[in-house]
VOPAGU-2260 file (C-alpha; in pm, 1 decimal, decimal comma):
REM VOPAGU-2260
SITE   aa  ch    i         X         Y         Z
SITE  UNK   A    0       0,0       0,0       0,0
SITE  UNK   A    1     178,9     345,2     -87,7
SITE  UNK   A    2     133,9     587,4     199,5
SITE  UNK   A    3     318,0     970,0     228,0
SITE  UNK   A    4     603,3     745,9     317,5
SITE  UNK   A    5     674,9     564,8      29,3
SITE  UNK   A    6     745,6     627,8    -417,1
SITE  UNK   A    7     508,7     434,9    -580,5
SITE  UNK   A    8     672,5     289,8    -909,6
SITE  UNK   A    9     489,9     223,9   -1261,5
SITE  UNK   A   10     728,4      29,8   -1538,6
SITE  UNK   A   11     550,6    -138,5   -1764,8
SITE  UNK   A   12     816,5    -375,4   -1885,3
SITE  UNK   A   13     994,4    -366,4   -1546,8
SITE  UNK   A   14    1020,1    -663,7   -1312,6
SITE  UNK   A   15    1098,1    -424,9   -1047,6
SITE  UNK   A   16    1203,9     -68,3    -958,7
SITE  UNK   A   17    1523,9      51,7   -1112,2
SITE  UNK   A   18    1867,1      92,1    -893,9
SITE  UNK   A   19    1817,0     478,0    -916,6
SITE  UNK   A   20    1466,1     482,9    -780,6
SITE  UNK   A   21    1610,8     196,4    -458,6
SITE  UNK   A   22    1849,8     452,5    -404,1
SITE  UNK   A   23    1657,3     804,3    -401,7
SITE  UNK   A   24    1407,1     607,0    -159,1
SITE  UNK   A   25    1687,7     443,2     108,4
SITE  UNK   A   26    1833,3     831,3      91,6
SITE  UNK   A   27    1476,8     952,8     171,1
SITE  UNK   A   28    1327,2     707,8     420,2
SITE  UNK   A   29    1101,7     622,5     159,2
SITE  UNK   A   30     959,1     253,9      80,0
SITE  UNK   A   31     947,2     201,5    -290,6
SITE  UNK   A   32     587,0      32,2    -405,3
SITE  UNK   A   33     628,0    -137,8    -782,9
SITE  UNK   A   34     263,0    -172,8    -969,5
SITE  UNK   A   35     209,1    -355,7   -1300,3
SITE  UNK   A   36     -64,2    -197,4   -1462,9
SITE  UNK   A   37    -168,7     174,3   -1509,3
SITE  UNK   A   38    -502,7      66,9   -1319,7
SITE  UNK   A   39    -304,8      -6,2   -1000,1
SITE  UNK   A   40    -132,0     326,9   -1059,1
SITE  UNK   A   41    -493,7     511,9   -1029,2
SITE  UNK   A   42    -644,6     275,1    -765,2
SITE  UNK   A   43    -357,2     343,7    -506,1
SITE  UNK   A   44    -341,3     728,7    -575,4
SITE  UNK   A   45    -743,7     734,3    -558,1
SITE  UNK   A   46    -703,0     581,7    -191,2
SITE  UNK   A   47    -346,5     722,6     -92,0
SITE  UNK   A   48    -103,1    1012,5    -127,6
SITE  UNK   A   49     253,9     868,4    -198,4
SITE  UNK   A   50     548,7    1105,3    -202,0
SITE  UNK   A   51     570,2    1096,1    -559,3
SITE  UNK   A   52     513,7     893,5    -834,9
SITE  UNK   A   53     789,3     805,2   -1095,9
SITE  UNK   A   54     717,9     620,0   -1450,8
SITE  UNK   A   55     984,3     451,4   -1633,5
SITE  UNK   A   56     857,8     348,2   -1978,7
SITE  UNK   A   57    1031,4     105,7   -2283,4
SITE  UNK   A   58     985,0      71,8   -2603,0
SITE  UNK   A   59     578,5     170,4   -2619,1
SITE  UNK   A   60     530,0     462,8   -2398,4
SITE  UNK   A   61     193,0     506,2   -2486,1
SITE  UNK   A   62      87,1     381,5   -2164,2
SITE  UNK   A   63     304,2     640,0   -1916,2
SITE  UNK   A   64     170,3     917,2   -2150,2
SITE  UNK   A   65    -193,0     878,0   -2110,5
SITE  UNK   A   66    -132,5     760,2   -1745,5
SITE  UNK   A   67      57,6    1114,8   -1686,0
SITE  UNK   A   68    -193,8    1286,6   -1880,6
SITE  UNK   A   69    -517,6    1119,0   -1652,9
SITE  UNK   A   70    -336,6    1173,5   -1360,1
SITE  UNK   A   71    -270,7    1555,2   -1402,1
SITE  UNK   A   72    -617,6    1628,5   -1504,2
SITE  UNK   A   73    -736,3    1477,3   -1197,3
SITE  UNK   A   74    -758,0    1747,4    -949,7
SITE  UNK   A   75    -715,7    1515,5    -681,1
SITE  UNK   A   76    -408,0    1289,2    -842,6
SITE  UNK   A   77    -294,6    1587,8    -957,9
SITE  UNK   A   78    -102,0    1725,7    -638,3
SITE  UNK   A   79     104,5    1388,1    -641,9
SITE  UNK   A   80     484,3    1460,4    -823,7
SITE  UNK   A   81     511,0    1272,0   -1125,4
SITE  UNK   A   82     841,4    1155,5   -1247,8
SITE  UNK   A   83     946,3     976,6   -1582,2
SITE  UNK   A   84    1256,4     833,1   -1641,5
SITE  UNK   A   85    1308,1     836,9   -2016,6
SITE  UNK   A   86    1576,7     678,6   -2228,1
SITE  UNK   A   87    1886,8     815,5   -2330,7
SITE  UNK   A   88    1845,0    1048,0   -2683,0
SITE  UNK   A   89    1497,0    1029,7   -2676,1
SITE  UNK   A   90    1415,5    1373,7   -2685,5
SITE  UNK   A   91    1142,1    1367,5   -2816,6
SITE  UNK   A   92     956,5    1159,3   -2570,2
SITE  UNK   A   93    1089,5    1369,8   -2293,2
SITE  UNK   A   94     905,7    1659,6   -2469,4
SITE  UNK   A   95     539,8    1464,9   -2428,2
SITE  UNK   A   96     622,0    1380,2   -2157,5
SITE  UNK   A   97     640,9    1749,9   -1997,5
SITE  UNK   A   98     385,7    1824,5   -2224,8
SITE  UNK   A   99     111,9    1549,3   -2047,7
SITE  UNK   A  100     171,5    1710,0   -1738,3
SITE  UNK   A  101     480,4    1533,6   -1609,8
SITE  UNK   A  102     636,9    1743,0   -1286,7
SITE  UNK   A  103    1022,7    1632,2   -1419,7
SITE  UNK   A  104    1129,8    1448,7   -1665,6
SITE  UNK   A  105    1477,6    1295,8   -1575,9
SITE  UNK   A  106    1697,6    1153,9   -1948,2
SITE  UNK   A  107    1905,2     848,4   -1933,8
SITE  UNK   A  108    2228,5     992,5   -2015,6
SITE  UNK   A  109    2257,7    1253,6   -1718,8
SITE  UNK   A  110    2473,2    1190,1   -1451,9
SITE  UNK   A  111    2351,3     962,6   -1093,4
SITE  UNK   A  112    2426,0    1252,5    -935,5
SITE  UNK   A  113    2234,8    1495,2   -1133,0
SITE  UNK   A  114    1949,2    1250,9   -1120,8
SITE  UNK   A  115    1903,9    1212,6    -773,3
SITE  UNK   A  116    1953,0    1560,0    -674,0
SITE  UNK   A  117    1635,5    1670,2    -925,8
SITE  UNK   A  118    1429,6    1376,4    -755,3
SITE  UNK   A  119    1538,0    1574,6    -473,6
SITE  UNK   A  120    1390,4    1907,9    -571,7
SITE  UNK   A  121    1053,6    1735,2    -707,9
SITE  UNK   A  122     946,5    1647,5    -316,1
SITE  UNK   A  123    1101,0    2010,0    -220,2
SITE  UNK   A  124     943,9    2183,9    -495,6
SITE  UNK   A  125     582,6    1967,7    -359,1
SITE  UNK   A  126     596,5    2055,6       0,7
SITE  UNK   A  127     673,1    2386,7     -89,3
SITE  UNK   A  128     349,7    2409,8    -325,5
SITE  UNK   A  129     106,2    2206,1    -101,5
SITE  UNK   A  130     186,6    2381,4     156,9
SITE  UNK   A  131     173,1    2744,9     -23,1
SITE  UNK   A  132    -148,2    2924,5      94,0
SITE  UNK   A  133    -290,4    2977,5    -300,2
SITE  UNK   A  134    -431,9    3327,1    -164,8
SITE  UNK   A  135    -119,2    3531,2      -4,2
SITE  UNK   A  136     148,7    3284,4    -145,4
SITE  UNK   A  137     262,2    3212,8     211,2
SITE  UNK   A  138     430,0    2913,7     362,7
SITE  UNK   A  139     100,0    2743,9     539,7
SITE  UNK   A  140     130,9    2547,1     841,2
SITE  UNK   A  141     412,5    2301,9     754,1
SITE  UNK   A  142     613,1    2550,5     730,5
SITE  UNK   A  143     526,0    2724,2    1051,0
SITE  UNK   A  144     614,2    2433,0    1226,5
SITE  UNK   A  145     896,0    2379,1    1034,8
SITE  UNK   A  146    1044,2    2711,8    1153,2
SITE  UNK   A  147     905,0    2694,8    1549,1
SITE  UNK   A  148    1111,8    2353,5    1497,8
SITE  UNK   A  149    1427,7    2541,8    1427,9
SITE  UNK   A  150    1410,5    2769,6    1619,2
SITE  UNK   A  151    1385,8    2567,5    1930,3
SITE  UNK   A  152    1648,4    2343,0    1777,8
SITE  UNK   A  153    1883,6    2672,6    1785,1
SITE  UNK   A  154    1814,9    2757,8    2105,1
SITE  UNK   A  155    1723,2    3109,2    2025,6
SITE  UNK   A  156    1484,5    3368,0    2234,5
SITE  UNK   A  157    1166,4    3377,8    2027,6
SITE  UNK   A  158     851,8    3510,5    1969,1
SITE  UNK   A  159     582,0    3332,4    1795,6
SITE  UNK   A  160     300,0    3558,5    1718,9
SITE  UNK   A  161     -89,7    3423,5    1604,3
SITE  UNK   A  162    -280,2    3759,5    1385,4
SITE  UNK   A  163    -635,9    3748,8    1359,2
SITE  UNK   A  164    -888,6    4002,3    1198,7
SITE  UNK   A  165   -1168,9    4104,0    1438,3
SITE  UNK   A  166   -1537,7    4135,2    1270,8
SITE  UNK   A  167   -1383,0    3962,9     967,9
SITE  UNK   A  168   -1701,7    3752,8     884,7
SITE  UNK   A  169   -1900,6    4067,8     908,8
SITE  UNK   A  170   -1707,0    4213,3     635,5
SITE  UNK   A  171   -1715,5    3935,5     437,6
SITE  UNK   A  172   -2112,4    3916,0     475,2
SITE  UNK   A  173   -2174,2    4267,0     339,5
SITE  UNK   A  174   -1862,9    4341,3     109,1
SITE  UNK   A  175   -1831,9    3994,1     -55,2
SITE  UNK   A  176   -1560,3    3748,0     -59,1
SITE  UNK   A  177   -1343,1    3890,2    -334,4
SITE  UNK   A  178   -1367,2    4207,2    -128,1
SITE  UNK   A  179   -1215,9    3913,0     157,7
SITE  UNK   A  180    -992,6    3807,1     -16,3
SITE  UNK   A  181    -852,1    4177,7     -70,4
SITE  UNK   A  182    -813,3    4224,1     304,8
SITE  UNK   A  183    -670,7    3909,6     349,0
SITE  UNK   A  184    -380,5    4000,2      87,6
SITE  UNK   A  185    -367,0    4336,4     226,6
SITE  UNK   A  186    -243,9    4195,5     626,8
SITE  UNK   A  187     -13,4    3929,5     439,5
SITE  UNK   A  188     159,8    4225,9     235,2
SITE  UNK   A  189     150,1    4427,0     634,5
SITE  UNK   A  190     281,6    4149,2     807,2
SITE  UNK   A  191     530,4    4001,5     540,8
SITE  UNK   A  192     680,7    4347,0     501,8
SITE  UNK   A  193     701,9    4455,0     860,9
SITE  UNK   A  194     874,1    4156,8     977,6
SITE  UNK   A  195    1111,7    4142,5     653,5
SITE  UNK   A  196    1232,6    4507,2     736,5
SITE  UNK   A  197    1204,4    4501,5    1117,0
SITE  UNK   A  198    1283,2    4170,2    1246,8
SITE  UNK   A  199    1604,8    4009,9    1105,1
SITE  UNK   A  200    1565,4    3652,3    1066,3
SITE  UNK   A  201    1153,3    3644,7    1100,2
SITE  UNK   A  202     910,5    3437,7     956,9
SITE  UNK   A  203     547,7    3473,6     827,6
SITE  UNK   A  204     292,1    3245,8     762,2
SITE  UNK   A  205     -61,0    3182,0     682,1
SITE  UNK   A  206    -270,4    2964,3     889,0
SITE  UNK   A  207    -568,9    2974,4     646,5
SITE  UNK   A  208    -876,9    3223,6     607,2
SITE  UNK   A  209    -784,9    3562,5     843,2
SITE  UNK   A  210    -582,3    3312,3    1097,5
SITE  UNK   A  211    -147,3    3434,3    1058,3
SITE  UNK   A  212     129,3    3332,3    1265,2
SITE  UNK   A  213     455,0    3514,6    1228,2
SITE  UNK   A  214     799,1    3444,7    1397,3
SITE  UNK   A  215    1006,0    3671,1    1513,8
SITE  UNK   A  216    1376,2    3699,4    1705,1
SITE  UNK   A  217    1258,1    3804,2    2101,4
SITE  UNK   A  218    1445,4    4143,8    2097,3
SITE  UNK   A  219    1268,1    4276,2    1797,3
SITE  UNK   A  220     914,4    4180,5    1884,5
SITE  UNK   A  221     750,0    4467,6    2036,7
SITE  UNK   A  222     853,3    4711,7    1792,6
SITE  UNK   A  223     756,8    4482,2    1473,6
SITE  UNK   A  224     397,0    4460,6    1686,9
SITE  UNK   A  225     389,0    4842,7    1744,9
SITE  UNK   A  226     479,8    4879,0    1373,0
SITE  UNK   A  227     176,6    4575,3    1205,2
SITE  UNK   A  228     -93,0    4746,5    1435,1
SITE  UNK   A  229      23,5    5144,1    1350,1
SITE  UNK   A  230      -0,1    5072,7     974,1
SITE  UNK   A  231    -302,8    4796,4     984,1
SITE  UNK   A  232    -533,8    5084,1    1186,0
SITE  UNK   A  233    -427,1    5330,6     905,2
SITE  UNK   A  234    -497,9    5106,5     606,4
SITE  UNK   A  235    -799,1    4923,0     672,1
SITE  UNK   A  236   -1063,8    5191,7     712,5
SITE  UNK   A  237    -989,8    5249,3     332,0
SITE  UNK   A  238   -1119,4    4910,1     275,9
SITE  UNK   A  239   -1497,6    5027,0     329,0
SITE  UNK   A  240   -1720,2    5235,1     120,2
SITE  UNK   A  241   -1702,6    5578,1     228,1
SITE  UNK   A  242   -2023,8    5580,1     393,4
SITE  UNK   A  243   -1896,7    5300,9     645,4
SITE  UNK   A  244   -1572,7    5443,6     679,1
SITE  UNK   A  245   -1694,1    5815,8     815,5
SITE  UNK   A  246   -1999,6    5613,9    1039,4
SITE  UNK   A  247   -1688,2    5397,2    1125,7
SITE  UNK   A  248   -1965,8    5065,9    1144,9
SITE  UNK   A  249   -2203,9    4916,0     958,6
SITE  UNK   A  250   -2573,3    4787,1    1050,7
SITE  UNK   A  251   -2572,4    4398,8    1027,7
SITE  UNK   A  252   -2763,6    4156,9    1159,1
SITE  UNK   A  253   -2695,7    3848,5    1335,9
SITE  UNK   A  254   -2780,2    3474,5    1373,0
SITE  UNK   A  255   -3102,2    3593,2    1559,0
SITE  UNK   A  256   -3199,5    3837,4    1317,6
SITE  UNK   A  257   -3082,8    4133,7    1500,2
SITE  UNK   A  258   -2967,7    4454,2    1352,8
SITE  UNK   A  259   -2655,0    4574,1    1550,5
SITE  UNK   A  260   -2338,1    4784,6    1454,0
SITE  UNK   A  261   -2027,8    4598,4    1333,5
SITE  UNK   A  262   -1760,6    4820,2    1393,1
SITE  UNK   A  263   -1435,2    4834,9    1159,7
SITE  UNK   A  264   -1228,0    4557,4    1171,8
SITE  UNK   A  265    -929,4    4538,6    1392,9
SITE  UNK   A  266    -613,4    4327,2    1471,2
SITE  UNK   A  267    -562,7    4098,2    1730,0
SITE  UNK   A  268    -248,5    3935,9    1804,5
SITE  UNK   A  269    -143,8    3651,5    2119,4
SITE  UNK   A  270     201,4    3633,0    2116,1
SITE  UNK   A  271     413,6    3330,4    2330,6
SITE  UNK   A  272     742,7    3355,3    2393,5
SITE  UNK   A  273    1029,6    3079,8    2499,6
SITE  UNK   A  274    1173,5    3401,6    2743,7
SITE  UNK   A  275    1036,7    3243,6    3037,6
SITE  UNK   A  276     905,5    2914,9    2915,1
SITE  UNK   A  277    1080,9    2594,9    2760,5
SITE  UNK   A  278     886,8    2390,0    2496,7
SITE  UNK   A  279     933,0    2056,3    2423,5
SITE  UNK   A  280     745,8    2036,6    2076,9
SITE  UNK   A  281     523,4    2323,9    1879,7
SITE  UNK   A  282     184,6    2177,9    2000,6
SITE  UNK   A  283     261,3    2323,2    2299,2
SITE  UNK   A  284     381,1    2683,5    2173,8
SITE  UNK   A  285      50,9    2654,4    1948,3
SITE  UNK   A  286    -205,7    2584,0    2207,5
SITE  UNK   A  287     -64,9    2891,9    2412,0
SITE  UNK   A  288     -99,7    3090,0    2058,8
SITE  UNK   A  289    -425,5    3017,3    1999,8
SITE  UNK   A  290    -501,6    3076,6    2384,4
SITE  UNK   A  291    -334,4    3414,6    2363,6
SITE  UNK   A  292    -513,6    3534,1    2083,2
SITE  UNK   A  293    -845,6    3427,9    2190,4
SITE  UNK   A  294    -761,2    3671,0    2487,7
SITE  UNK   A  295    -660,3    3955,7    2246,4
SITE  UNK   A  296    -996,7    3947,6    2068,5
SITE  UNK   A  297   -1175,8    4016,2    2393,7
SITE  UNK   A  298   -1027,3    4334,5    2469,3
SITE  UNK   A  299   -1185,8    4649,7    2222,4
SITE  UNK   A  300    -919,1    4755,5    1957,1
SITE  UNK   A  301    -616,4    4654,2    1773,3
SITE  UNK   A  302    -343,7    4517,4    2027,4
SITE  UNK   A  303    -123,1    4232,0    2097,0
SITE  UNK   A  304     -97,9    4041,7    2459,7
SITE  UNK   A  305     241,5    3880,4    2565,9
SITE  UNK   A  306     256,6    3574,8    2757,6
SITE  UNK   A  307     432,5    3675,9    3042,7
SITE  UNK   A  308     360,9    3343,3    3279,1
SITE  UNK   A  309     646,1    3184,7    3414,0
SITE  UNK   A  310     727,8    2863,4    3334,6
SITE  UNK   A  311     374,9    2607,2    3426,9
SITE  UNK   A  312     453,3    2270,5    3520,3
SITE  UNK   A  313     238,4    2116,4    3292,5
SITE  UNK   A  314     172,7    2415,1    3037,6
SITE  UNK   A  315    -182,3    2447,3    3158,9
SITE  UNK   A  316    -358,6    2726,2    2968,5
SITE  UNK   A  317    -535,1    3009,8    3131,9
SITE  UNK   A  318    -876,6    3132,1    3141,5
SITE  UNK   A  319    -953,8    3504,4    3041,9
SITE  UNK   A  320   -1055,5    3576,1    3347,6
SITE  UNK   A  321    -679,9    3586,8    3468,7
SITE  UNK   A  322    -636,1    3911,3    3315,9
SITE  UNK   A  323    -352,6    4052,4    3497,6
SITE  UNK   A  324    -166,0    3765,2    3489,7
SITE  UNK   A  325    -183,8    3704,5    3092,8
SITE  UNK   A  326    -143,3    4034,4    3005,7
SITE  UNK   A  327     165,8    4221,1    2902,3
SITE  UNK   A  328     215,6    4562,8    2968,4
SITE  UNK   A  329     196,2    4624,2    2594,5
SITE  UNK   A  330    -157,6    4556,2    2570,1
SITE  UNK   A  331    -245,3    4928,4    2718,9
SITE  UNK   A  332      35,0    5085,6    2532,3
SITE  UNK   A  333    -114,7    4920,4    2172,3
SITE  UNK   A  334    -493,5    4970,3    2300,1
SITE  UNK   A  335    -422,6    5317,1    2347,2
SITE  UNK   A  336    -289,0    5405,4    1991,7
SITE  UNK   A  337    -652,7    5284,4    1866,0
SITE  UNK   A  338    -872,2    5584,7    1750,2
């Protein structure tokens, strides 16, 4: 059965998988699965999601070209790396090859080494694009744990900070979601910018829908903060019709029915920190996150809260209630910069 874990094989004409193939999946960690027939091919990527698939045709390569070509239309099969190892001089086939959708196409003649490092870069090139969020073009959350992983792994003072839009389904409801999506991009392009030119060494991510974490060095936090929620608060009133913008709400209604004001959005961000805290994995750093920010989008206003506990015995989270002891002192100083 081919799982994440393993390179499912298709060679019609091939007893079994070639020596390159053994050898890019003992370098990987990855078990090598050999089918027969093109149906097999399609039955196991219908059910599974291998690391990649890689074809190795003969003499009639009919069969690997309308295999690559079914698979790639597929929306679902299509996310799967496909590989085809094509004879030496055969240019031509390596052309329809690419041109049926193939992800690489890898000739004969080119050196072991060459061969296995593009294998290589297919599964880099594939975590990089699953992971991708298709809306802001940042790293999603395999990434994000990715870099918390490194950065614990470093031993460096850290800041991992979880952005969320406040009365961002409202919007949504009255301007549309391509007016959504707009806002969306417009915090990635905030946040991605703020932390490139303020915080050496940062990160950014997107979570999915308004939901970003970004990464940041400890010393360079609160200004990068100060900085996202400054230029956020002057930006995103010029996201509503002018109308809403001078009232500074709109009248929506409810699950009930109700008609109530829904002010302009705003920015809340929970930020956790290893200063006085050590992690053992990022489940822990993201449960205090999400904790933090569901604090932050109680208080009125754009703001961040710090994590300031000391280290908990067994990283218990907090209620809201214990106000004073969640909060940093830069939740007044960012409330109070709110119009």
């Amino acid at each position: 059965m081919a799982t994440e874990r393993t390179v499912l094989y298709f060679g019609p004409g091939h007893s079994e998988a070639s020596p390159l193939v053994s050898r890019f999946g003992e370098q990987n960690a990855l078990g090598v699965v050999a089918v027969a027939q093109p149906g097999d091919v399609r039955a196991m990527l219908n059910r599974t999601f291998p690391a990649c698939v890689v074809m190795e045709p003969t003499r009639d390569a009919e069969d690997v070209l309308d295999l690559c070509r079914t698979l790639k239309q597929d929306a679902f099969t299509a996310i799967v790396p496909l590989v085809v190892l094509v004879p030496a001089g055969d240019d031509e086939l390596a052309a329809e090859c690419l041109q049926a959708g193939a992800d690489e196409v890898l000739l004969e003649g080119v050196a072991h080494r060459e061969k296995l490092l593009r294998l290589h870069q297919v599964l880099r090139r594939a975590d990089r694009d699953v992971s991708v969020h298709p809306t802001t073009r940042l790293p999603g959350t395999n990434h994000i744990a990715r870099d918390m992983v490194q950065r614990l792994e470093a031993g460096e003072k850290f800041a991992v900070c979880y952005a969320d839009l406040d009365h961002f389904k409202e919007f949504n409801d009255r301007y549309s979601y391509t007016y959504g999506d707009k806002v969306i991009r417009l915090l990635s392009i905030i946040l991605r910018d703020m932390v490139r030119g303020l915080a050496p060494g940062g990160f950014v991510g997107h979570i999915g829908g308004d939901d970003f974490i970004f990464n940041v060095p400890l010393e360079y936090l609160e200004h990068t903060c100060d900085e996202i929620i400054r230029l956020f608060d002057e930006l995103i009133p010029y996201q509503y019709t002018d109308e809403d913008r001078r009232a500074g709400y709109f009248l929506g209604k409810d699950r009930r029915g109700h008609v109530h004001r829904i002010p302009l959005m705003t920015l809340s961000i929970g930020v956790v920190t290893n200063q006085f805290q050590t992690f053992e994995h990022t489940g822990q750093i993201s449960e205090l996150a999400a904790e933090m920010k569901s604090y932050a989008k109680s208080l009125p206003g754009s703001l961040y809260v710090v994590d300031r506990r000391q280290q908990l015995p067994t990283l218990e989270t907090a209620s809201a209630q214990e106000a004073d002891r969640l909060a940093s002192p830069n939740v007044d100083a960012a409330a109070e910069a709110v119009p």
